[in-house]
KEPALO-339249 format. One record per residue (C-alpha): residue in three letters; x, y, z; residue number from 1. Coordinates in pm, whole numbers, always signed. Each point is the difference from the previous one (the first is absolute). Layout:
// residues N
residuo ALA	east X	north Y	up Z	num NUM
...
//
This chain:
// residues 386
residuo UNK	east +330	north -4627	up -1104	num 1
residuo UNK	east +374	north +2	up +57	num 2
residuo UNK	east +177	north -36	up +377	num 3
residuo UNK	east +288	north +259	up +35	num 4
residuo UNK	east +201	north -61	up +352	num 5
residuo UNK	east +187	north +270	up +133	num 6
residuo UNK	east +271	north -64	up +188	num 7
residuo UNK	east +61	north +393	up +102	num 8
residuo UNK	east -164	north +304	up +0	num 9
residuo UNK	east -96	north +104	up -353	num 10
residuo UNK	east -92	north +315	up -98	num 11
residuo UNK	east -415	north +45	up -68	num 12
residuo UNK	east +111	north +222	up -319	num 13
residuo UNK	east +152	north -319	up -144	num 14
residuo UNK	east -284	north -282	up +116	num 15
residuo UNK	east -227	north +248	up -112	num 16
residuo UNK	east +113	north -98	up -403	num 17
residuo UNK	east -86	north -381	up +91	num 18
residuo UNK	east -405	north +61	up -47	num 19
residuo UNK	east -265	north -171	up +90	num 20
residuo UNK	east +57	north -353	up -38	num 21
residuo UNK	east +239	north -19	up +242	num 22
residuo UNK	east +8	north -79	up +384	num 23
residuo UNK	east +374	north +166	up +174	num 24
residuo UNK	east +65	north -106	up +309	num 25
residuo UNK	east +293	north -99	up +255	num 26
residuo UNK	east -133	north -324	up +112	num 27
residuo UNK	east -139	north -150	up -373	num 28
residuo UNK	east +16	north -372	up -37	num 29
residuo UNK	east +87	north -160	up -309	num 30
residuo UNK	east +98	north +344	up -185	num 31
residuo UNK	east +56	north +65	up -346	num 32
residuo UNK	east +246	north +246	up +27	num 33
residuo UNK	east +248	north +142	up +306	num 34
residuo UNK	east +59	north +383	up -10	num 35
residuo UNK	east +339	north +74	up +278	num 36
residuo UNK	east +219	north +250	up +63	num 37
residuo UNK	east +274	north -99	up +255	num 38
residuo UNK	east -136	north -291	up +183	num 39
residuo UNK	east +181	north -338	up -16	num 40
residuo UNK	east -214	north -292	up -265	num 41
residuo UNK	east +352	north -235	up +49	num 42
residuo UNK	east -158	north -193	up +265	num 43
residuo UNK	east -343	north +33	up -110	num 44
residuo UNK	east -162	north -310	up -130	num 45
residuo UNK	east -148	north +96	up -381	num 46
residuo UNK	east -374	north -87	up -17	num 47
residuo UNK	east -94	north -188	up -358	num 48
residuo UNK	east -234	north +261	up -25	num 49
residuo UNK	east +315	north +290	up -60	num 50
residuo UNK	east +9	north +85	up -314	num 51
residuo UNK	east +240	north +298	up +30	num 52
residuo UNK	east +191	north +207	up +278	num 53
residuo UNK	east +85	north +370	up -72	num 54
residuo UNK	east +197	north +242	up +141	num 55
residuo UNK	east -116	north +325	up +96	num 56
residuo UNK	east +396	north +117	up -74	num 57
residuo UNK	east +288	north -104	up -205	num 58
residuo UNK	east +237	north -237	up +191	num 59
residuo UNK	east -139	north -341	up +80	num 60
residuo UNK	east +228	north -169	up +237	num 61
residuo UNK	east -290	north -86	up +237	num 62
residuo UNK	east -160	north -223	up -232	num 63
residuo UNK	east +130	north -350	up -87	num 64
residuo UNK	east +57	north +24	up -383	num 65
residuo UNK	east +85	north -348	up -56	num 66
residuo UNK	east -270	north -131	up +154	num 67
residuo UNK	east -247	north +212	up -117	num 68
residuo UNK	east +110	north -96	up -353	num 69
residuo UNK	east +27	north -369	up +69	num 70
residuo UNK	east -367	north +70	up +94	num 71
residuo UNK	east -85	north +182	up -306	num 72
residuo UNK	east -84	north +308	up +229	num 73
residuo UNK	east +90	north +343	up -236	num 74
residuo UNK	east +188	north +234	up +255	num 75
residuo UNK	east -18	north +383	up -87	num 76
residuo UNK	east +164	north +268	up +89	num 77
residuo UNK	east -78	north +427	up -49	num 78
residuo UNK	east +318	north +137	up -137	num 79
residuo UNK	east -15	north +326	up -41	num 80
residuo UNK	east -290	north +80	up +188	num 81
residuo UNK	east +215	north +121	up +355	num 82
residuo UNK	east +316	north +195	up -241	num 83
residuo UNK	east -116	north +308	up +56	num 84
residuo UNK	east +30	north -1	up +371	num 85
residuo UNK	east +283	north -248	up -21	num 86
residuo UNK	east +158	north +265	up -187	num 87
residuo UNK	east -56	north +349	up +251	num 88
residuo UNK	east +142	north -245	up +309	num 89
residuo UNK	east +283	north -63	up -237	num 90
residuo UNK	east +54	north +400	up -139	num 91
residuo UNK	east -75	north +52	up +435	num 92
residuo UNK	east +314	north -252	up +75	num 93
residuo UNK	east +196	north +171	up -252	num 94
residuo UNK	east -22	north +312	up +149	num 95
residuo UNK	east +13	north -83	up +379	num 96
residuo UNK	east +293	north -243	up -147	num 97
residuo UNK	east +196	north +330	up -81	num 98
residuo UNK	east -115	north +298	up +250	num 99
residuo UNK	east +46	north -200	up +380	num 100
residuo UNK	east -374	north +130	up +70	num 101
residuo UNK	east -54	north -269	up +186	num 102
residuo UNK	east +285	north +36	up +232	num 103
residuo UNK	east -113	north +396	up -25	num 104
residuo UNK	east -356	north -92	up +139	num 105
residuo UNK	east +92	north -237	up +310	num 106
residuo UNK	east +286	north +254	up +100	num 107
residuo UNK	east -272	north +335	up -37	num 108
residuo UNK	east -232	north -242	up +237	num 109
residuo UNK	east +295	north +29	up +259	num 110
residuo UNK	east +25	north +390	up +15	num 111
residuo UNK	east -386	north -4	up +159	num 112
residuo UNK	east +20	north +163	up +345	num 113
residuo UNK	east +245	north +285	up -85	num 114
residuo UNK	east -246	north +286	up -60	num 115
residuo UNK	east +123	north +285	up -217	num 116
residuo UNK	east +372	north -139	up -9	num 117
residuo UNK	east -122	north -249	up -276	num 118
residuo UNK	east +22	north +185	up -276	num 119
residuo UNK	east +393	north +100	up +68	num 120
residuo UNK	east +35	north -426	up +50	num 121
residuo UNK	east -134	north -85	up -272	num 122
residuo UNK	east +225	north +243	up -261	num 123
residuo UNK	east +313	north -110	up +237	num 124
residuo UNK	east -103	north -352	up -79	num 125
residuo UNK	east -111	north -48	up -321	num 126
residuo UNK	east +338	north -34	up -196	num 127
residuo UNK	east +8	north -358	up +132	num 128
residuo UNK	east -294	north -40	up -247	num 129
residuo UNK	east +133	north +127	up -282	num 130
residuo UNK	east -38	north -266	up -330	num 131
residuo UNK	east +12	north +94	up -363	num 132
residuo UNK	east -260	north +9	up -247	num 133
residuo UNK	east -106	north -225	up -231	num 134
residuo UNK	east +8	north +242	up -322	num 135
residuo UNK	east +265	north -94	up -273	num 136
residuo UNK	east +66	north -385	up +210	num 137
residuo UNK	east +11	north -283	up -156	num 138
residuo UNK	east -286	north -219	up +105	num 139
residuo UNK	east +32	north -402	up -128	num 140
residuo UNK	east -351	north -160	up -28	num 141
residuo UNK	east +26	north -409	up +32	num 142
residuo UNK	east -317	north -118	up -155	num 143
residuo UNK	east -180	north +195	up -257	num 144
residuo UNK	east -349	north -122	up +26	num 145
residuo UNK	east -330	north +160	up +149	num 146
residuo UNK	east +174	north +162	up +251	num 147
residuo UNK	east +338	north +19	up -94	num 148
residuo UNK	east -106	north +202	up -307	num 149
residuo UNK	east -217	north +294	up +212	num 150
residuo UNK	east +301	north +20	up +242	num 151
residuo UNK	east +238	north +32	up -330	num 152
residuo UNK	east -208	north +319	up -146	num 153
residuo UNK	east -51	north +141	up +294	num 154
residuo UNK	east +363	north +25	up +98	num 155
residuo UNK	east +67	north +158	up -356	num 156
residuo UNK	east -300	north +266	up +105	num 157
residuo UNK	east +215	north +82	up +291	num 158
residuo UNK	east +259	north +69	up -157	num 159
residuo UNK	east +228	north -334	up +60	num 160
residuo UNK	east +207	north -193	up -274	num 161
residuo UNK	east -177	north -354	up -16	num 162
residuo UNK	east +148	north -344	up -105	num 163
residuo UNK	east -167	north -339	up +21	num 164
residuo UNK	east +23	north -346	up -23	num 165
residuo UNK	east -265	north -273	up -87	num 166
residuo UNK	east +96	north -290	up -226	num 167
residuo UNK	east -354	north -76	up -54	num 168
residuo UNK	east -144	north +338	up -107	num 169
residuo UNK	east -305	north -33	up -196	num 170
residuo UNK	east -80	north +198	up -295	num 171
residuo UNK	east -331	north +165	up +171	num 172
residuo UNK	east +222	north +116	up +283	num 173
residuo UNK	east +312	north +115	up -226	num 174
residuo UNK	east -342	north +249	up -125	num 175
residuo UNK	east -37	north +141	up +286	num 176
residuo UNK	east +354	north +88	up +125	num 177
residuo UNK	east +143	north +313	up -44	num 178
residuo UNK	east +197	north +55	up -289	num 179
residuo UNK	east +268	north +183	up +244	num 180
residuo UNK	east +60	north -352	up +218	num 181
residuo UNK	east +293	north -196	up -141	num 182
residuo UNK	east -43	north -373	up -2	num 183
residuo UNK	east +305	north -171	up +87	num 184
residuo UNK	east +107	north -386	up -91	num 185
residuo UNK	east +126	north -110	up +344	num 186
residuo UNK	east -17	north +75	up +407	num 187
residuo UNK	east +328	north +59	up -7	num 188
residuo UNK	east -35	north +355	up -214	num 189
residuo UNK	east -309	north +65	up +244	num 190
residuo UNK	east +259	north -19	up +279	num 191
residuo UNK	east +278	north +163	up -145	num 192
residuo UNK	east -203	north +320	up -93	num 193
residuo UNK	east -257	north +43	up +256	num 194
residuo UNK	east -15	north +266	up +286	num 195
residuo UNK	east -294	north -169	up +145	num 196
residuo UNK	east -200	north -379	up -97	num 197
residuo UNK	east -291	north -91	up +44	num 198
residuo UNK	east -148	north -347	up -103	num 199
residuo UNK	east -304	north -99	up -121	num 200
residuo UNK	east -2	north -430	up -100	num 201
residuo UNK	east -193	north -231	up +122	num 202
residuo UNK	east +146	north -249	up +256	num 203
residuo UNK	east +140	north -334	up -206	num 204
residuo UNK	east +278	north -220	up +84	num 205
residuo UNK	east +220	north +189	up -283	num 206
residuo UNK	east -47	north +350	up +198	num 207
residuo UNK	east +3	north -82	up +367	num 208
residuo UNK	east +288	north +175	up +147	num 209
residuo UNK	east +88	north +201	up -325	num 210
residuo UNK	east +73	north +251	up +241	num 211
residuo UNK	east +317	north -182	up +161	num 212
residuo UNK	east +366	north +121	up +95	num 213
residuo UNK	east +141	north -100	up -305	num 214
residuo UNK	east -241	north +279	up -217	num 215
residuo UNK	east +71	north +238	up +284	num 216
residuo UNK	east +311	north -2	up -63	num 217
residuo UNK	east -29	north +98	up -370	num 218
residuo UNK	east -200	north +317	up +126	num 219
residuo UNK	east +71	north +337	up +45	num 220
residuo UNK	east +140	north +60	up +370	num 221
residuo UNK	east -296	north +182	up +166	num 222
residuo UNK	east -283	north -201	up -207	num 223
residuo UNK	east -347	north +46	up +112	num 224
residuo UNK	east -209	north -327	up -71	num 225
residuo UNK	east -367	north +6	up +3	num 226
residuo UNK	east -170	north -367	up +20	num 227
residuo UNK	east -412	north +52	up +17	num 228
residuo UNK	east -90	north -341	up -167	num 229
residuo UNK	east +159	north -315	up +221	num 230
residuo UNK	east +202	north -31	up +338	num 231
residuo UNK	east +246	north -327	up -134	num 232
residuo UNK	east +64	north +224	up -325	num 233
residuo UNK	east +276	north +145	up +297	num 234
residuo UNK	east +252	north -157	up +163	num 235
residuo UNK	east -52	north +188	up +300	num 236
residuo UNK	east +350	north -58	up +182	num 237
residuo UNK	east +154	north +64	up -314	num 238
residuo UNK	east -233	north +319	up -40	num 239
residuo UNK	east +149	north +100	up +390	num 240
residuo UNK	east +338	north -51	up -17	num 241
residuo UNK	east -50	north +215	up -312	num 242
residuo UNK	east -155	north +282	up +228	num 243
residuo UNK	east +261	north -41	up +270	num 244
residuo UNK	east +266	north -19	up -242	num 245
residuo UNK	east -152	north +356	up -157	num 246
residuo UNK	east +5	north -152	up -357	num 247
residuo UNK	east -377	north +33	up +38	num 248
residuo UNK	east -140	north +314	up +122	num 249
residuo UNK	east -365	north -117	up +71	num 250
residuo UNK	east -202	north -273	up -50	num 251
residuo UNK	east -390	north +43	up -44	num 252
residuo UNK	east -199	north -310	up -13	num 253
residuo UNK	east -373	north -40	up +48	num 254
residuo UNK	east +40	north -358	up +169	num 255
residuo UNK	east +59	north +85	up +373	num 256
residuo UNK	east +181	north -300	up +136	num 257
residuo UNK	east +188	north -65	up +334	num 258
residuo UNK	east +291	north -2	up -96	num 259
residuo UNK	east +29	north +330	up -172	num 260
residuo UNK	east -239	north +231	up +219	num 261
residuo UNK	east +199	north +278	up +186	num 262
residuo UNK	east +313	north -60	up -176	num 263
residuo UNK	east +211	north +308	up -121	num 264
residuo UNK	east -65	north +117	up -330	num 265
residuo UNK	east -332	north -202	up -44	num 266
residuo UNK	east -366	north +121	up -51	num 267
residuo UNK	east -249	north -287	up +60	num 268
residuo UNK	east -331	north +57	up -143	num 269
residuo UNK	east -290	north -233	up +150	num 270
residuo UNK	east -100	north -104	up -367	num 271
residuo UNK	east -210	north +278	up -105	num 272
residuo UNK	east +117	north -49	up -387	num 273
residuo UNK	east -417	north -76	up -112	num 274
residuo UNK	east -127	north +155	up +334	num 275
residuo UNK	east -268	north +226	up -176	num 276
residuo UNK	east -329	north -4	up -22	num 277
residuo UNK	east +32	north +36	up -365	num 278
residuo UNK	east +254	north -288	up -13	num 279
residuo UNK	east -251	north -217	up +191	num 280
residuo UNK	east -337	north +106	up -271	num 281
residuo UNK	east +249	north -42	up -277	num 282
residuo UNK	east +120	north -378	up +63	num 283
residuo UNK	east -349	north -101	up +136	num 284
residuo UNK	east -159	north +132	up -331	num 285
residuo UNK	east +268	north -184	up -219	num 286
residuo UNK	east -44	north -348	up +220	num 287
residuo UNK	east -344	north +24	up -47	num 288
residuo UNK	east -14	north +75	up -384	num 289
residuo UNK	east +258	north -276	up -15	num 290
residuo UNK	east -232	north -284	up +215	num 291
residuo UNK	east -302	north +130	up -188	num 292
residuo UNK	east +168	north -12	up -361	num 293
residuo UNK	east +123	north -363	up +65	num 294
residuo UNK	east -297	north -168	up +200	num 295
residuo UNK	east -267	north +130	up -245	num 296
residuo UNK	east +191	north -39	up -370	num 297
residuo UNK	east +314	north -169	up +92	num 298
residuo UNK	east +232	north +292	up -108	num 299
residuo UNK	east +339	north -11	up +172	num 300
residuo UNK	east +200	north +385	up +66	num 301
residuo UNK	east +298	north +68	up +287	num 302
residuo UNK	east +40	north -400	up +99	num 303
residuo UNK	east +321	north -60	up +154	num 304
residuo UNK	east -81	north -350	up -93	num 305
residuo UNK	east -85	north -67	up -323	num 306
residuo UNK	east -13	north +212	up -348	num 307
residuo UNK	east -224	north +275	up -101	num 308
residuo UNK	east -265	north -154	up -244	num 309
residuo UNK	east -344	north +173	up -36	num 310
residuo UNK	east -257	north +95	up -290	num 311
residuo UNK	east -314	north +96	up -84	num 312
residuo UNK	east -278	north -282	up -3	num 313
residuo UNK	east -100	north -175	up -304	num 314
residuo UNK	east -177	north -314	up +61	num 315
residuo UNK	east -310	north -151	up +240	num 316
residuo UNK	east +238	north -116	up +211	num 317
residuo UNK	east +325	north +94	up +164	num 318
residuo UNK	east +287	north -288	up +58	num 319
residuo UNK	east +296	north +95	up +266	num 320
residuo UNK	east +308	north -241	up -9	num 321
residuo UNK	east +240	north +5	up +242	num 322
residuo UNK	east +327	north -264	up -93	num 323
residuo UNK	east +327	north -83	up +1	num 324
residuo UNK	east +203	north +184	up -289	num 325
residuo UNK	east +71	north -366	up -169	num 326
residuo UNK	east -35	north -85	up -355	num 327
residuo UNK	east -304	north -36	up -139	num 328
residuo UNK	east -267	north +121	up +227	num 329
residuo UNK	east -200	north +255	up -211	num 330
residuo UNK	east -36	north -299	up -262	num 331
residuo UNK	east -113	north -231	up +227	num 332
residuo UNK	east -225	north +260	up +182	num 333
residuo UNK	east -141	north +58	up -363	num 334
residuo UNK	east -46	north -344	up -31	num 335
residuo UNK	east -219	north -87	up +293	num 336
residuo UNK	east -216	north +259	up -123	num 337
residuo UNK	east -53	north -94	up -337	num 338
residuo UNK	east -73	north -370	up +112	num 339
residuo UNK	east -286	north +136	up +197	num 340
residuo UNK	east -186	north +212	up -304	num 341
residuo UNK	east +144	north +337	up +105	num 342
residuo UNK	east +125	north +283	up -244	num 343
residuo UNK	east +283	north +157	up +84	num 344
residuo UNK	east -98	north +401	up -73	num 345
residuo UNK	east +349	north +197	up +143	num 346
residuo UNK	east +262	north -82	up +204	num 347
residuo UNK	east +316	north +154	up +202	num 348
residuo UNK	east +282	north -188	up +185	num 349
residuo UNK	east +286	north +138	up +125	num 350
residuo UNK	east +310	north -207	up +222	num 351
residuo UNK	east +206	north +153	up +280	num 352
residuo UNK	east +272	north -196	up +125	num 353
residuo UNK	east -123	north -363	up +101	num 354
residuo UNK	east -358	north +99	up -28	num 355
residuo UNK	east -276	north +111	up -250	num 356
residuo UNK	east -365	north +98	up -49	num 357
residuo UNK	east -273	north -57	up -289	num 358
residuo UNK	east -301	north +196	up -72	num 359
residuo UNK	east -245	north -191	up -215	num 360
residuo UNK	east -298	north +155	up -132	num 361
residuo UNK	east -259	north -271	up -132	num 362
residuo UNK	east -301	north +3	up -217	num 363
residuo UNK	east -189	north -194	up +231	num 364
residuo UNK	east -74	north -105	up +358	num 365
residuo UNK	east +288	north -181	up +128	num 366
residuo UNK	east -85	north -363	up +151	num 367
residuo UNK	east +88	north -160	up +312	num 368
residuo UNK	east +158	north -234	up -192	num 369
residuo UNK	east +210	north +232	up -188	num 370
residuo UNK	east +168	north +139	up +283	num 371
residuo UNK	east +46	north -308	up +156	num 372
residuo UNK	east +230	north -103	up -280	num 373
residuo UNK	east +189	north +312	up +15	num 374
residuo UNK	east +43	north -60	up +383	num 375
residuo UNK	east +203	north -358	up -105	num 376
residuo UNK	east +209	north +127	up -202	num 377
residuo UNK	east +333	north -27	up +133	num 378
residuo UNK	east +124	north +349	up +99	num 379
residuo UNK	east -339	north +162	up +56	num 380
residuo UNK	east -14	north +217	up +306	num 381
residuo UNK	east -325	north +129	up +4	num 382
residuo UNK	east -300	north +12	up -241	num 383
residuo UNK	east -301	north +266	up +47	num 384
residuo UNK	east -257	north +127	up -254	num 385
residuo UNK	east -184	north +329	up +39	num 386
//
């Protein structure tokens, strides 16, 4: 029987894929694994127990990374699993971005009370409204993964001239994007060509504040800018002055935040990016597949932590390593096995940064022993067997 905590509500459609042998609840001692959405682990005190934390949605900045690998605790993550509804908030932005509907609605609200004279006000009053549309713009996507991409090919279906940026494009996304999107080498051509920009990285100390007076400057006066993935990816007095200065028409962000709420030119949306009840199934369903595939066979997919390693099982026994991405590890690893009679029968290991992880399958029951002298070797994390 495994012990999943849940630190928020999790959709039933998701815990449902768990089965059987395992007890969910919001109170477990000594859990196995941690399934969150938004609530804050930094404080939190990491049981031995936890095995692994993951995240009903793609950013993780509510759970201590560093820690959690110092710990040998694999973090996940669900990319992809929200883009679709990322992606309609964004192509809704984009539009209210261009057309002043929000302006439109609140004024409308102010006519109530006038009887049949409203529908004279409202054609005497609607130039004030007037915006352009978004057909035959130039739209510059900032990040081309999950989605970045679905934002990117649905512009082109609307009839808008796409560019984007992403240094770090992966060949499974490059698939998937539109033949019609041009992929540019540097911000700077995203800025120079773009009607409106949106972006769509994850928050790092390389892109906080990539959207900054100095890049304003190198846009087009009367620049839209969409920002639906972080709050500190914006300078927000630089994105004002901007406003005030009418080199930025409008800014639509889904990260409400005091400073920017009821400014001129803004539209603050109370972070409804994943607010479906699609989005919610979806990421519970892939955090759960992701716990279930790790705690029973040791397979590793979407850590933010450590490298994807995972294959089919070949042995008696299952050996997970968790180490320090040092010289000489798998050999010793091998070692310590052999010394205690056990067959190695397949193995994967794969590093990421200053960490790695080892599957081991083994002929043969795996002693006490045996993983005790795993555990001493210098730059062992965490041993388990399955």
């Amino acid at each position: 029987m495994y012990n999943i905590q849940t630190l928020n509500k999790i959709s039933k459609t998701g815990l449902s894929r768990l089965g059987d042998n395992y007890a969910v609840a919001d109170d477990m001692q000594n859990p196995d694994a941690i399934l969150v959405r938004s609530a804050a682990m930094h404080d939190m005190e990491m049981p031995e127990s936890l095995l692994a934390i993951a995240r009903a949605g793609a950013g993780v900045n509510n759970i201590p990374l560093d820690k959690c690998s110092e710990q040998g605790i694999v973090v996940f993550n669900t990319p992809g699993a929200n883009a679709n509804a990322v992606k309609e908030l964004v192509l809704t932005g984009l539009l209210l971005s261009s057309r002043k509907v929000v302006d439109g609605i609140a004024w409308a609200k102010t006519l109530k009370g006038n009887g049949d004279a409203v529908g004279k006000m409202v054609e005497k009053g609607k130039s004030q409204f007037v915006g352009p549309e978004i057909k035959g713009k130039t739209l510059g996507v900032i990040g081309l993964g999950a989605i970045g991409i679905l934002v990117a090919n649905a512009a082109v279906a609307l009839g808008m001239d796409v560019v984007g940026y992403d240094p770090f494009l992966s060949v499974d996304h490059a698939l998937l994007i539109s033949r019609k999107v041009k992929h540019v080498e540097t911000l700077d051509e995203i800025f120079a060509a773009s009607d409106y920009i949106t972006v769509h990285v994850p928050l790092t100390p390389d892109t906080k504040g990539v959207i900054n007076a100095a890049n304003i400057a190198k846009m087009k006066d009367g620049v839209r800018i969409l920002n639906f993935s972080r709050a500190d990816l914006a300078v927000s007095t630089d994105v004002l002055k901007a406003l005030a200065d009418k080199k930025v028409s409008a800014y639509v962000t889904d990260f409400a935040t005091d400073d920017i709420l009821g400014e001129e030119g803004v539209i603050a949306i109370p972070h409804l990016g994943a607010s479906t009840p699609e989005s919610e199934e979806n990421c519970a369903m892939m955090a759960a597949d992701e716990i279930k595939d790790f705690l029973e066979n040791g397979n590793i997919k979407n850590s933010v932590t450590l490298p994807n390693v995972s294959m089919a099982r070949a042995g008696a026994a299952r050996v997970c390593v968790i180490h320090k991405n040092i010289p000489n590890m798998i050999s010793s690893v091998c070692a310590k096995l052999s010394e205690t009679g056990n067959n190695i029968e397949a193995m994967a290991s794969q590093s990421r940064k200053d960490y790695s992880y080892s599957i081991l399958d083994v002929a043969n029951a795996v002693s006490d022993d045996a993983v005790n002298a795993i555990k001493a070797i210098d730059g062992v994390i965490r041993v388990r067997v399955i």
